[in-house]
N, C-alpha and C positions, 0 to 999 in steps of 0.2 A: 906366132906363138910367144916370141919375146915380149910383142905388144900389148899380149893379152896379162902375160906374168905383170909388166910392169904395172897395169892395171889393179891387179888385183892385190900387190905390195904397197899400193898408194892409196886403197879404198882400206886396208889394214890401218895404214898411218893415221890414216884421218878418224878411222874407229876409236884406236888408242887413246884418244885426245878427251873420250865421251868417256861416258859412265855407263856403256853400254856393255861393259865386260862385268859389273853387280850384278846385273839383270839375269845373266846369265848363272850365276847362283844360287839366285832366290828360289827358283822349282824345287833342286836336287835340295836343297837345307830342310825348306817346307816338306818337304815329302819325307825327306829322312827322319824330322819329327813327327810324323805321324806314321811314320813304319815302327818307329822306337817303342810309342807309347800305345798301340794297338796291343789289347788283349786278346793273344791267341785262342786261351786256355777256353775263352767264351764261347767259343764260334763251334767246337766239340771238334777241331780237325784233327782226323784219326792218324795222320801220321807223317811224318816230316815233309813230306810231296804236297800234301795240302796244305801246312802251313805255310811253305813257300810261297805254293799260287794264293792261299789267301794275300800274305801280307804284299805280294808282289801285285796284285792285281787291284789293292783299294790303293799303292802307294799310284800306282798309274793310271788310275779313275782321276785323280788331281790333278795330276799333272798333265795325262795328255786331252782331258778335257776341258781343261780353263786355261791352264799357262802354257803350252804350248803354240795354240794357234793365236792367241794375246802377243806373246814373242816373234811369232810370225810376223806378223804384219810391224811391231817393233821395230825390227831387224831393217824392214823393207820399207819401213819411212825414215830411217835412219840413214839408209848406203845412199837416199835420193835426199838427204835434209841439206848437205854444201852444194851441190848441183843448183838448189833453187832460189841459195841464196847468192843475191848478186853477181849476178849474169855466168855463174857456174858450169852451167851447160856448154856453153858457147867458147868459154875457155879449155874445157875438156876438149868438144869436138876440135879442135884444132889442132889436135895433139894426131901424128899419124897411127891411128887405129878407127878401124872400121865400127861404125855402129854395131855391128853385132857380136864383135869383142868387147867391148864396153858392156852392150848389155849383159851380153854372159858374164864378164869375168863379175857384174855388180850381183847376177843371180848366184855364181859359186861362193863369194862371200856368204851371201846368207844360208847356202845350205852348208856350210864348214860350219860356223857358230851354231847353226840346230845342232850338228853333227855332234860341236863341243858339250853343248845342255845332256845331248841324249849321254853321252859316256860319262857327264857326270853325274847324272840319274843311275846310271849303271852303278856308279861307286858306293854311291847313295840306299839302294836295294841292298847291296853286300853287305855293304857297313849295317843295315838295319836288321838284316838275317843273323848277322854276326851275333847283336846287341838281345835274338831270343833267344842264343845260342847254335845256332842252324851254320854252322861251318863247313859240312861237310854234304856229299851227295846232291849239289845245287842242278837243278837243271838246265846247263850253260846253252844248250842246243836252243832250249827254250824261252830262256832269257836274252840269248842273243837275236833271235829271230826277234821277239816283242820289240829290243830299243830298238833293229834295224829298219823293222817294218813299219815303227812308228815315225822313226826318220824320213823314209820314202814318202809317207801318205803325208807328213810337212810339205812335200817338194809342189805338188800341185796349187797347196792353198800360196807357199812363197813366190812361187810366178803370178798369180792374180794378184796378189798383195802386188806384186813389184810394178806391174802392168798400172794397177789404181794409183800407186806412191807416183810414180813417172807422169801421170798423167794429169794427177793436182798436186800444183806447189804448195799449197795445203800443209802442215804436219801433222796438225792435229784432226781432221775433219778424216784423212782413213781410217789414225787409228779407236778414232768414235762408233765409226761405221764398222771398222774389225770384233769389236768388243761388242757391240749390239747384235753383230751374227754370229757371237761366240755363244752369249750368254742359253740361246733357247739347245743349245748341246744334249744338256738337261734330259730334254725330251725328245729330240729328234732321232738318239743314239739308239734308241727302243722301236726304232722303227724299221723295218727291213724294207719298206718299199721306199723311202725317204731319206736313211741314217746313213747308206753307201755313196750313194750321189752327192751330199753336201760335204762340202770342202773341207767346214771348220769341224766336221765330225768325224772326218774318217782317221785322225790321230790316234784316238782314243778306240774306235772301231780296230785297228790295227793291231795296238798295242795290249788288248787282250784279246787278242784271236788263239792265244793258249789259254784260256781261262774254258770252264766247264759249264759257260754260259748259254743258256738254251731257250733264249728269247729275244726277240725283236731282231734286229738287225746283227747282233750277237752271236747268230743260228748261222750266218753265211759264213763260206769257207776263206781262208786266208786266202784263195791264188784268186778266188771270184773277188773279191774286194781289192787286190794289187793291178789286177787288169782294169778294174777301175780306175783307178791311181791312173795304170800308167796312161789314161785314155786322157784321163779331166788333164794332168799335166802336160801332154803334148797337145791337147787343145788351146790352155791358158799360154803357155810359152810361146810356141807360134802366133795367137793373138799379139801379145805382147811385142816379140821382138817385131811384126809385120805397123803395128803403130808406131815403135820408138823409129826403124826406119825411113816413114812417110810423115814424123812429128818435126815442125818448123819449129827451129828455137830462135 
């Protein structure tokens, strides 16, 4: 357990060093300018419950449709980018900790900084309910569930991501490939036989599963969509750690 902490104190230091804590703002700012400048008055919503889930639910069409799973894979060519360079790995493994503490404690880094993004998306939402006046009667039951669930449905696409990063010393060539199976989101999110199963879509799938949305993949129920999650994530992980075990460095 010590081994895995120290692990995980030493993948922190080496973050600190990057620019990789900016990144981590850019969603919750963006979003918060478009929660700001959204006109509610437009949309006819008949009363403060609506305009919540309105402006909460276009602020996280953004963000858990592009920046999110963008930041994923970020995150997870980032904890692998010192590793690959100059003989990294090899200096690690000699350190006494087992392969599968290393990989975890590399996987719980990245799910702490989503963790960080989603709570400041959270602040972000408030602050923009604030800014229509909507201070009061928020629906936290329902807001906490959207950042949490959208946190969890990260954790599957962060284990493939880590699995691909770990796998080419590459930095740039996963997060090319991350971005190119980000982009068709778009239209995949619209699809119920398609939109649950894809990795880089079920953020966004998540994160409005409180919204009064009654189409495509939208229409499925929150616990049918997290049993998903948890399936694709215990699939990808055990991938994962069973290669970084049986990988010669």
């Amino acid at each position: 357990m010590n081994g895995f902490l120290r692990i995980v104190a030493s993948e922190r230091l080496k973050l600190s060093k990057s620019y990789i804590w900016i990144l981590l703002l850019i969603s919750p700012l963006l979003s918060l300018v478009i929660g700001v400048f959204l006109s509610l008055e437009s949309f006819g919503a008949a009363n403060r419950l609506e305009e919540y889930a309105l402006l909460a639910s276009t602020m996280s069409s953004f963000h858990a449709m592009l920046f999110l799973p963008i930041l994923t894979g970020i995150l997870s060519a980032f904890v692998c980018r010192y590793e690959h360079a100059g003989g990294g790995w090899k200096q690690l493994l000699t350190l006494p900790v087992s392969r599968v503490s290393l990989y975890l404690a590399k996987f719980s880094v990245i799910a702490i900084l989503l963790a960080l993004t989603q709570l400041l998306f959270l602040v972000a939402v408030i602050a923009a309910a604030a800014s229509h006046g909507i201070t009061d009667g928020l629906p936290w039951r329902l807001l906490l569930t959207s950042i949490g669930s959208g946190w969890l449905a990260c954790l599957p696409l962060a284990a493939l991501q880590l699995f691909v990063s770990i796998s080419w010393s590459s930095f740039a060539a996963p997060l090319v490939i991350n971005v190119m199976l980000t982009i068709p989101n778009m239209l995949i999110v619209n699809s119920d036989k398609i939109g649950p199963y894809y990795p880089w879509a079920q953020p966004m799938l998540a994160m409005l599963s409180f919204s009064d949305q009654d189409f495509g993949a939208f229409a499925l129920p929150l616990e049918t969509l997290l049993i998903t999650v948890t399936g694709s994530f215990t699939l990808f992980l055990v991938i994962g750690l069973l290669y970084f075990k049986r990988k010669e460095i």
